[in-house]
Backbone atoms as SQL, in Angstrom:
CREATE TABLE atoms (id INTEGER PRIMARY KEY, chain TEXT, resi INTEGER, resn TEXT, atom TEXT, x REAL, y REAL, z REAL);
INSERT INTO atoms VALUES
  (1, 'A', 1, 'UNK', 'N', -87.631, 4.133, 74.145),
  (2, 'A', 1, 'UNK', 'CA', -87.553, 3.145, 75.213),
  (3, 'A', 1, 'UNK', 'C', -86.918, 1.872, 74.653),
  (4, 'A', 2, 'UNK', 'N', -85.827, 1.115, 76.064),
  (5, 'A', 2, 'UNK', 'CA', -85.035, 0.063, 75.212),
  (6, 'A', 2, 'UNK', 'C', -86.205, -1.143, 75.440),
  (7, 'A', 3, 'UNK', 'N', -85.682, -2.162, 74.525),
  (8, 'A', 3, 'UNK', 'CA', -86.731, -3.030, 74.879),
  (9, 'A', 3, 'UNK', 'C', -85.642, -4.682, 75.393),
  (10, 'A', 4, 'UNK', 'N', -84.602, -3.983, 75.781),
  (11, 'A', 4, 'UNK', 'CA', -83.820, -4.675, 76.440),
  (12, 'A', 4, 'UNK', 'C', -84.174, -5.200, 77.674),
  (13, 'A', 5, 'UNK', 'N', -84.103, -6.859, 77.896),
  (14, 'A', 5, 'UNK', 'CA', -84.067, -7.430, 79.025),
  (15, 'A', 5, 'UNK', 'C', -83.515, -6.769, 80.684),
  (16, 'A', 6, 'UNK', 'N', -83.642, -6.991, 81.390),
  (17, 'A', 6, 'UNK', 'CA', -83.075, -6.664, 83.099),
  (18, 'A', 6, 'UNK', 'C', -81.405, -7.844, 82.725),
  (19, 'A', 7, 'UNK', 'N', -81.715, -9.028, 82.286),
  (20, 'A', 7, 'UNK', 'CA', -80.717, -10.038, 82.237),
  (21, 'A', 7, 'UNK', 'C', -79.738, -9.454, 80.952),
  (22, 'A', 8, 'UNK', 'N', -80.078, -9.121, 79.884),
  (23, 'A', 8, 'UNK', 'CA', -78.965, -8.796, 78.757),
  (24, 'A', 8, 'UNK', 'C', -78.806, -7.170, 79.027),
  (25, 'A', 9, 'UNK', 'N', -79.739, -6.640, 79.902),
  (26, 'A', 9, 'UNK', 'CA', -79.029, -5.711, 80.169),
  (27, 'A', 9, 'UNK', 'C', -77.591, -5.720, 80.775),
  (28, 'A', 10, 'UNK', 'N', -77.370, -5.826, 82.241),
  (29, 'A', 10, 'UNK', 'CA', -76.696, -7.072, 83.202),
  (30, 'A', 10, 'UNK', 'C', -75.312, -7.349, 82.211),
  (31, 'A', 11, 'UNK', 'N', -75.707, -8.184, 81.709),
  (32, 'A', 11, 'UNK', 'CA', -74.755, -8.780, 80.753),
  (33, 'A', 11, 'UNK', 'C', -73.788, -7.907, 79.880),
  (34, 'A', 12, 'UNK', 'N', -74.896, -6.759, 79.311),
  (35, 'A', 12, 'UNK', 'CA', -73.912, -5.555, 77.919),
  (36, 'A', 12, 'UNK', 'C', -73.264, -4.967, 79.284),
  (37, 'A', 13, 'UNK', 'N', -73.689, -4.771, 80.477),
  (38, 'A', 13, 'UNK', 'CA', -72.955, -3.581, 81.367),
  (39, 'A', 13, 'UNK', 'C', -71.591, -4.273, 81.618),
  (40, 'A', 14, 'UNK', 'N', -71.922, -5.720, 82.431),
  (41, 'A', 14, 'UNK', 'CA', -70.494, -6.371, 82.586),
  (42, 'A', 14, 'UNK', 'C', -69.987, -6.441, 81.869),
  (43, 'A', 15, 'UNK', 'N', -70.055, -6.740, 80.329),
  (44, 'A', 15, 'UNK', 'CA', -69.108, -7.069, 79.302),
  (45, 'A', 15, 'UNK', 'C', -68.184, -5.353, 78.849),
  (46, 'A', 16, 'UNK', 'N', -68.961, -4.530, 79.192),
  (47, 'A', 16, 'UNK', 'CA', -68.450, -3.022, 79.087),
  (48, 'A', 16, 'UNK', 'C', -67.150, -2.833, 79.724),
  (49, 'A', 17, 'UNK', 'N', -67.904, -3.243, 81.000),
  (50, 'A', 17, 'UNK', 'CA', -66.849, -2.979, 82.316),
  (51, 'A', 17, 'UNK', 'C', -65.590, -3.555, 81.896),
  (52, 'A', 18, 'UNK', 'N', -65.770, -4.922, 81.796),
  (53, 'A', 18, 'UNK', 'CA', -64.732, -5.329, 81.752),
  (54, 'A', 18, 'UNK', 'C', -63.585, -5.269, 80.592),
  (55, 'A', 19, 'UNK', 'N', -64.399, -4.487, 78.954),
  (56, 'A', 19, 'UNK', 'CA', -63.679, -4.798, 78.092),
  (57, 'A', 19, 'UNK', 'C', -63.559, -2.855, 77.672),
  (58, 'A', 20, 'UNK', 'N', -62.632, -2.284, 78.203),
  (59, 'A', 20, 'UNK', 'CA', -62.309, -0.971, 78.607),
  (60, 'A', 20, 'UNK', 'C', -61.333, -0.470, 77.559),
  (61, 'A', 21, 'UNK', 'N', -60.838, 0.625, 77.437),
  (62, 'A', 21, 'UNK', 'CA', -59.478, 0.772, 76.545),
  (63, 'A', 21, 'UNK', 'C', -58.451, 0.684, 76.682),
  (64, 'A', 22, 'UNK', 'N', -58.485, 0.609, 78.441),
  (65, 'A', 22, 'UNK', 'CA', -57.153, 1.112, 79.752),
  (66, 'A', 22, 'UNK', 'C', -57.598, 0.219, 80.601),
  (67, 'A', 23, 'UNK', 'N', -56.428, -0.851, 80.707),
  (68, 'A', 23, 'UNK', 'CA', -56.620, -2.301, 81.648),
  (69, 'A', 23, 'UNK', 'C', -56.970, -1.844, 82.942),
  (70, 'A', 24, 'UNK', 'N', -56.503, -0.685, 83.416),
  (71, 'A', 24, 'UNK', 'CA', -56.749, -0.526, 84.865),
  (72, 'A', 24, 'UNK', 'C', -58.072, -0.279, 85.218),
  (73, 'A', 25, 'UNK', 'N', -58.574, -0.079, 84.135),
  (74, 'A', 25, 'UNK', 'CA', -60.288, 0.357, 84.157),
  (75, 'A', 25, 'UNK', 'C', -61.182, -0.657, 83.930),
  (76, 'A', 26, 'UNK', 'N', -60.222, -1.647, 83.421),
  (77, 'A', 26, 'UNK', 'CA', -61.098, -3.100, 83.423),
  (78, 'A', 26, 'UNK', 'C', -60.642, -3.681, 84.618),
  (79, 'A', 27, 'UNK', 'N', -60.017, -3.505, 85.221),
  (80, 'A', 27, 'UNK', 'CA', -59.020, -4.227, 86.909),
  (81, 'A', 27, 'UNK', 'C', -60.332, -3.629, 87.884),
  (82, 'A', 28, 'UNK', 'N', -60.920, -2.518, 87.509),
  (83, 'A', 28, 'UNK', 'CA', -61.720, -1.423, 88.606),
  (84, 'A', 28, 'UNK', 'C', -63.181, -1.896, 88.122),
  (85, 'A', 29, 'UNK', 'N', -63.664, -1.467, 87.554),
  (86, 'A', 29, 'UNK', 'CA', -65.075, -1.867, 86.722),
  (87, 'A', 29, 'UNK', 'C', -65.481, -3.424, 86.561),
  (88, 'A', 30, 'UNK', 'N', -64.740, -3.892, 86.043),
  (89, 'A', 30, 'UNK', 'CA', -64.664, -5.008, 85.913),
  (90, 'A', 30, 'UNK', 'C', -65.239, -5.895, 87.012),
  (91, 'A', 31, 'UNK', 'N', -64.264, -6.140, 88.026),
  (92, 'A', 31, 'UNK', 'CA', -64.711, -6.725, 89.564),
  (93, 'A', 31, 'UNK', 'C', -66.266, -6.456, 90.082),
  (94, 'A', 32, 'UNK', 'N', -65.825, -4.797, 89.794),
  (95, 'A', 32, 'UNK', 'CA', -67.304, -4.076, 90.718),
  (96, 'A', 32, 'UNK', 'C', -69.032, -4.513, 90.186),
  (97, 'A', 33, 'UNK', 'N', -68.247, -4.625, 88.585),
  (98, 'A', 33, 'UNK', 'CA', -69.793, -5.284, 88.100),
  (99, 'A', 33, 'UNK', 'C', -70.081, -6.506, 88.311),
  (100, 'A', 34, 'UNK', 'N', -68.927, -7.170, 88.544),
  (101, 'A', 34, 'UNK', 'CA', -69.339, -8.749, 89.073),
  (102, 'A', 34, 'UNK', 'C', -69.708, -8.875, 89.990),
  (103, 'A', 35, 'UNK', 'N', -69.211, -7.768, 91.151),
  (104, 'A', 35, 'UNK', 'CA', -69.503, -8.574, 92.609),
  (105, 'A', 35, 'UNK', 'C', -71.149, -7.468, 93.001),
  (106, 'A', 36, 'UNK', 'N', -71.384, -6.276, 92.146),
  (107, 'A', 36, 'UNK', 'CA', -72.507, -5.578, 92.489),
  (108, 'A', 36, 'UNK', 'C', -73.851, -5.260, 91.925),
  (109, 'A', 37, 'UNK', 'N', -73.849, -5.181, 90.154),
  (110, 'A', 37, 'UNK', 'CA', -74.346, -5.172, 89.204),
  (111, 'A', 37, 'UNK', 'C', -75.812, -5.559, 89.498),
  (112, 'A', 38, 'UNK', 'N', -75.815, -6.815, 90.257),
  (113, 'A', 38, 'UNK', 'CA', -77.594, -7.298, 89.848),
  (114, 'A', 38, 'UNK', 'C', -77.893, -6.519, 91.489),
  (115, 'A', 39, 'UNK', 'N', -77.516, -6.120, 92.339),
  (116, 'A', 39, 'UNK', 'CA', -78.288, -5.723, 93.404),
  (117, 'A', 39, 'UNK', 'C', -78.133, -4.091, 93.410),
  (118, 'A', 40, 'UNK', 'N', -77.671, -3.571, 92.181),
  (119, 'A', 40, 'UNK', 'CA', -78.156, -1.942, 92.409),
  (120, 'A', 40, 'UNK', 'C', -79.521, -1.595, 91.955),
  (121, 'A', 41, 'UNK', 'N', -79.889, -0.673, 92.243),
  (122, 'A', 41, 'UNK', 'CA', -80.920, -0.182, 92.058),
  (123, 'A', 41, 'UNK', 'C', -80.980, 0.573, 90.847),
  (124, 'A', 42, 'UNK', 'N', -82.144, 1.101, 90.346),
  (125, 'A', 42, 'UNK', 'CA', -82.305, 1.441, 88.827),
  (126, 'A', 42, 'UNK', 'C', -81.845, 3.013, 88.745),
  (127, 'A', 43, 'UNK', 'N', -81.744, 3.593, 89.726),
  (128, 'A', 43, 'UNK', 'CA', -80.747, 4.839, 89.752),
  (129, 'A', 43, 'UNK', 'C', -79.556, 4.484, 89.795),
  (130, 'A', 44, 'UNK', 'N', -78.978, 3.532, 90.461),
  (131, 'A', 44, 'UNK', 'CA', -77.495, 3.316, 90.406),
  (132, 'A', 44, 'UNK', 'C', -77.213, 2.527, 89.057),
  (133, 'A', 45, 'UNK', 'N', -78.016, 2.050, 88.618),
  (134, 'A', 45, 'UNK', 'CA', -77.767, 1.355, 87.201),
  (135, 'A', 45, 'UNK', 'C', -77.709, 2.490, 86.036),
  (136, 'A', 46, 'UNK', 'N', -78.380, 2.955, 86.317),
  (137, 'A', 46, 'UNK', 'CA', -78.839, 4.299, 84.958),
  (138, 'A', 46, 'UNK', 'C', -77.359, 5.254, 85.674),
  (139, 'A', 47, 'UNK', 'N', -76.560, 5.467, 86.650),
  (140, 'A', 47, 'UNK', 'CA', -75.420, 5.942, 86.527),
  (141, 'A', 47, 'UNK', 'C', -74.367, 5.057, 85.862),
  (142, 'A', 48, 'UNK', 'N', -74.227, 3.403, 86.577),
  (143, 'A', 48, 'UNK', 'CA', -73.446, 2.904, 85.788),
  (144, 'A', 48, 'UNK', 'C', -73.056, 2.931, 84.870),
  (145, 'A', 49, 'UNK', 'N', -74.382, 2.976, 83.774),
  (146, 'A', 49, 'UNK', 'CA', -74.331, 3.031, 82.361),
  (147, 'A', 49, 'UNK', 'C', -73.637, 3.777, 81.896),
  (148, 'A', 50, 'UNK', 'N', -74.094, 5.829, 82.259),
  (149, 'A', 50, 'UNK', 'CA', -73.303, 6.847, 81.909),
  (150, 'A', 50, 'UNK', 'C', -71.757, 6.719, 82.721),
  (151, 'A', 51, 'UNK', 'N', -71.129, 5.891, 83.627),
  (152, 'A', 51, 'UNK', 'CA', -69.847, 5.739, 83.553),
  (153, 'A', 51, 'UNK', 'C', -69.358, 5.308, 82.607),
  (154, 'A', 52, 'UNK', 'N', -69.905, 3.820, 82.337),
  (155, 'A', 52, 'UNK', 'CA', -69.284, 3.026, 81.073),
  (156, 'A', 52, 'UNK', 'C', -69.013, 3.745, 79.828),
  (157, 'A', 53, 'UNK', 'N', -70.201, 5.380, 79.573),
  (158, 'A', 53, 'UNK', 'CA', -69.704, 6.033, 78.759),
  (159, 'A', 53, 'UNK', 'C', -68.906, 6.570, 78.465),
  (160, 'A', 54, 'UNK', 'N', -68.280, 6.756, 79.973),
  (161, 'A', 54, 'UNK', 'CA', -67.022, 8.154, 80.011),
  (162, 'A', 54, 'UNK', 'C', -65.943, 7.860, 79.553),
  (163, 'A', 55, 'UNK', 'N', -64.877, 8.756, 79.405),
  (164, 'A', 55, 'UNK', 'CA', -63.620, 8.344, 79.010),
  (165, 'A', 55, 'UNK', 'C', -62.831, 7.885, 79.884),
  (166, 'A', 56, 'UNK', 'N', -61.921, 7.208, 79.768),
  (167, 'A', 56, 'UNK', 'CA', -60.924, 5.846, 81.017),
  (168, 'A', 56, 'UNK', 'C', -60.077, 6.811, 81.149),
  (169, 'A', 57, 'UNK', 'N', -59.625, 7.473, 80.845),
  (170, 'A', 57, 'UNK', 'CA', -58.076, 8.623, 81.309),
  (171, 'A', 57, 'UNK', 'C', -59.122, 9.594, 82.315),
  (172, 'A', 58, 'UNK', 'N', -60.108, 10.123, 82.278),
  (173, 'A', 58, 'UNK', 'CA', -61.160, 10.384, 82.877),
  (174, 'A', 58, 'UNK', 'C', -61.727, 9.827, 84.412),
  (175, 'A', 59, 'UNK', 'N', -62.055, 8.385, 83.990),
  (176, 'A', 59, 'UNK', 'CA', -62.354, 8.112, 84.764),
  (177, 'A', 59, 'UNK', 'C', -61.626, 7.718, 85.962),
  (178, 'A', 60, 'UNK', 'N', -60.510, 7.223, 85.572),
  (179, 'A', 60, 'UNK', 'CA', -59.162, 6.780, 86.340),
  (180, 'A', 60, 'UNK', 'C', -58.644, 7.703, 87.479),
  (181, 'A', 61, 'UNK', 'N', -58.777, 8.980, 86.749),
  (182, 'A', 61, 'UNK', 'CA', -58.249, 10.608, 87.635),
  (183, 'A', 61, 'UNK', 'C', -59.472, 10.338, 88.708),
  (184, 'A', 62, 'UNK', 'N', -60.790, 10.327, 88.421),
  (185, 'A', 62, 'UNK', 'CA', -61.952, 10.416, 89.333),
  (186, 'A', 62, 'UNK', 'C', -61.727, 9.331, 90.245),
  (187, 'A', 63, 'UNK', 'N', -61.816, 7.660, 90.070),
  (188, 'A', 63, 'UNK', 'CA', -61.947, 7.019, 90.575),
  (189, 'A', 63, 'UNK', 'C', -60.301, 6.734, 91.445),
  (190, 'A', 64, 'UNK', 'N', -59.579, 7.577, 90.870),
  (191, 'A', 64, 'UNK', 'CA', -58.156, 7.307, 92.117),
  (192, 'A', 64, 'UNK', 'C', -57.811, 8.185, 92.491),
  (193, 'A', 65, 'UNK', 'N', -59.374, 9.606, 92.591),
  (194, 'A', 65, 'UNK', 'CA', -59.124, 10.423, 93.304),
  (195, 'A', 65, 'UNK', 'C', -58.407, 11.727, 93.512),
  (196, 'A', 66, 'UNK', 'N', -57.394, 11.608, 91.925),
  (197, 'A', 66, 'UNK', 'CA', -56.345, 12.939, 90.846),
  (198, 'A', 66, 'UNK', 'C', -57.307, 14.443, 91.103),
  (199, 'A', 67, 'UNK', 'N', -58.273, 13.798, 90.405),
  (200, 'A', 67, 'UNK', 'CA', -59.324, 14.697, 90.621),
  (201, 'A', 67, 'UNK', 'C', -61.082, 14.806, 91.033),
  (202, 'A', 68, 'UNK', 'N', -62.317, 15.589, 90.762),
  (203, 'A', 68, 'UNK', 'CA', -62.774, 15.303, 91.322),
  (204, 'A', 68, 'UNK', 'C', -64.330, 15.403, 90.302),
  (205, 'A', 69, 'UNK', 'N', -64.946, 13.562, 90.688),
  (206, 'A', 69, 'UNK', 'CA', -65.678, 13.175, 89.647),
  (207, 'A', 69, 'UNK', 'C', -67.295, 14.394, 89.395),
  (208, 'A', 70, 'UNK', 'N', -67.803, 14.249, 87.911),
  (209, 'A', 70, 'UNK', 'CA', -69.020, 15.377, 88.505),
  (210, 'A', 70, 'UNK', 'C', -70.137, 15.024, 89.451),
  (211, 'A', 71, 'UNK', 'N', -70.831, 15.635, 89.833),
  (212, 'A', 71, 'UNK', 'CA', -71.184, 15.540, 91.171),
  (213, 'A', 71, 'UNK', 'C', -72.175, 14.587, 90.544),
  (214, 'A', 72, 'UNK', 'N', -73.237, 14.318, 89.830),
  (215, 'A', 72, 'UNK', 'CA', -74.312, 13.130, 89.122),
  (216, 'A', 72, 'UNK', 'C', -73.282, 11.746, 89.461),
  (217, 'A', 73, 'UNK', 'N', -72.052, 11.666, 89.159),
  (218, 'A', 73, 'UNK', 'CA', -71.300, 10.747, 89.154),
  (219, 'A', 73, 'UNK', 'C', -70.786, 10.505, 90.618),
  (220, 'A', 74, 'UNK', 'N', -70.280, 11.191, 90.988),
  (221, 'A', 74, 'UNK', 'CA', -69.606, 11.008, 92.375),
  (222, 'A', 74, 'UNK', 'C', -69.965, 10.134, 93.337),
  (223, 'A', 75, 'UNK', 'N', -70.984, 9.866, 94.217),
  (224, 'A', 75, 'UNK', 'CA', -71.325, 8.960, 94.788),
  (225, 'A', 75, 'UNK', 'C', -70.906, 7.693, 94.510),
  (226, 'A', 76, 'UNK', 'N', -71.121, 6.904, 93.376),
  (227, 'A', 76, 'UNK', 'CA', -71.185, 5.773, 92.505),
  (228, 'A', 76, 'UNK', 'C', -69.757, 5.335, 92.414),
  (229, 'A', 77, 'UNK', 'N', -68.971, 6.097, 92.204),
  (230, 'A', 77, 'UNK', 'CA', -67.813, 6.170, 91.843),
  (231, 'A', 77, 'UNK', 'C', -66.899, 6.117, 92.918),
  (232, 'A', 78, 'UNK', 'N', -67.507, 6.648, 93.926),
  (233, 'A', 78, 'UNK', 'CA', -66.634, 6.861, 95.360),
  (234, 'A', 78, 'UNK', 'C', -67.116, 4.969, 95.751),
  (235, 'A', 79, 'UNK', 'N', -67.824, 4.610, 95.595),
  (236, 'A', 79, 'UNK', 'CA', -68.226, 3.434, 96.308),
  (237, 'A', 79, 'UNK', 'C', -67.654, 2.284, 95.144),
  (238, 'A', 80, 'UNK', 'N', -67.347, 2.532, 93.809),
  (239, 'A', 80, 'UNK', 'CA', -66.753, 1.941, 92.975),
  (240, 'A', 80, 'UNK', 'C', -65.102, 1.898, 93.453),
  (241, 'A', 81, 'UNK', 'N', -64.811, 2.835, 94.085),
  (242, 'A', 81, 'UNK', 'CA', -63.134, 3.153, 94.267),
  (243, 'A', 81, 'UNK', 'C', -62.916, 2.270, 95.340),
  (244, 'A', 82, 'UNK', 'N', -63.935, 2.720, 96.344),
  (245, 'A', 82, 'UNK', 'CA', -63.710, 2.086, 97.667),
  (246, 'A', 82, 'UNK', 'C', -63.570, 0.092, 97.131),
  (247, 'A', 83, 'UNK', 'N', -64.378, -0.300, 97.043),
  (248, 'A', 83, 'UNK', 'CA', -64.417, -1.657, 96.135),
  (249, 'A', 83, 'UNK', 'C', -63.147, -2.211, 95.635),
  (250, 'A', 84, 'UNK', 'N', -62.632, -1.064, 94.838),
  (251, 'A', 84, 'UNK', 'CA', -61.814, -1.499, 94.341),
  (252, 'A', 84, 'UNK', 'C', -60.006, -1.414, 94.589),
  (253, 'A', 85, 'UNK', 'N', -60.462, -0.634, 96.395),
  (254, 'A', 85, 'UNK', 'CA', -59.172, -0.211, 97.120),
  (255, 'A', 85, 'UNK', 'C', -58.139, 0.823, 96.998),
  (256, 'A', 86, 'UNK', 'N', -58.610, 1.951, 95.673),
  (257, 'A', 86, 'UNK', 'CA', -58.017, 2.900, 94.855),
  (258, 'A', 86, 'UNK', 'C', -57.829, 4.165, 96.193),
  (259, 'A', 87, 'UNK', 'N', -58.849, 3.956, 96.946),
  (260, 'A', 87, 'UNK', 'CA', -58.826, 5.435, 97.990),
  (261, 'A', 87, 'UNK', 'C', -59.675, 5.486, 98.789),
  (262, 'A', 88, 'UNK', 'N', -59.677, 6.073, 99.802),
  (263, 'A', 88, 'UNK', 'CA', -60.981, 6.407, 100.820),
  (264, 'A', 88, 'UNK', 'C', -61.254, 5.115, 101.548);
């Protein structure tokens, strides 16, 4: 168990988002954690997280829709895209 704050949690996720390998994934993530981050819920947070894990050539195909994200992910991601005007 982490013994990480709700607030520095917050904080490591945005700083994730935004600092990506592939700018377009910081253009997408980035925003979404600013404008959504403190009002998800602790299921949508505990997905966030495992996005921030994934790979950006990866995620990019999912979130602009190339192809199609795994289903644990999908939801999150569809509402991350939408946000971020990529599709749907």
């Amino acid at each position: 168990m982490t013994t990480e704050t709700p607030e520095a949690r917050l904080k490591r996720m945005k700083m994730r988002a935004w600092r990506r390998g592939m700018k377009e994934m910081d253009l997408i993530l980035g925003p979404f954690a600013d404008r959504h981050l403190a009002q998800l819920g602790e299921d949508d947070l505990l997905c966030f997280d495992q996005i921030l894990n994934e790979n950006d050539q990866d995620l990019y195909q999912w979130v602009s829709g190339q192809t199609a994200a795994p289903a644990p992910l999908q939801k999150l991601l569809e509402r991350v895209a939408r946000d971020a005007g990529t599709h749907g």
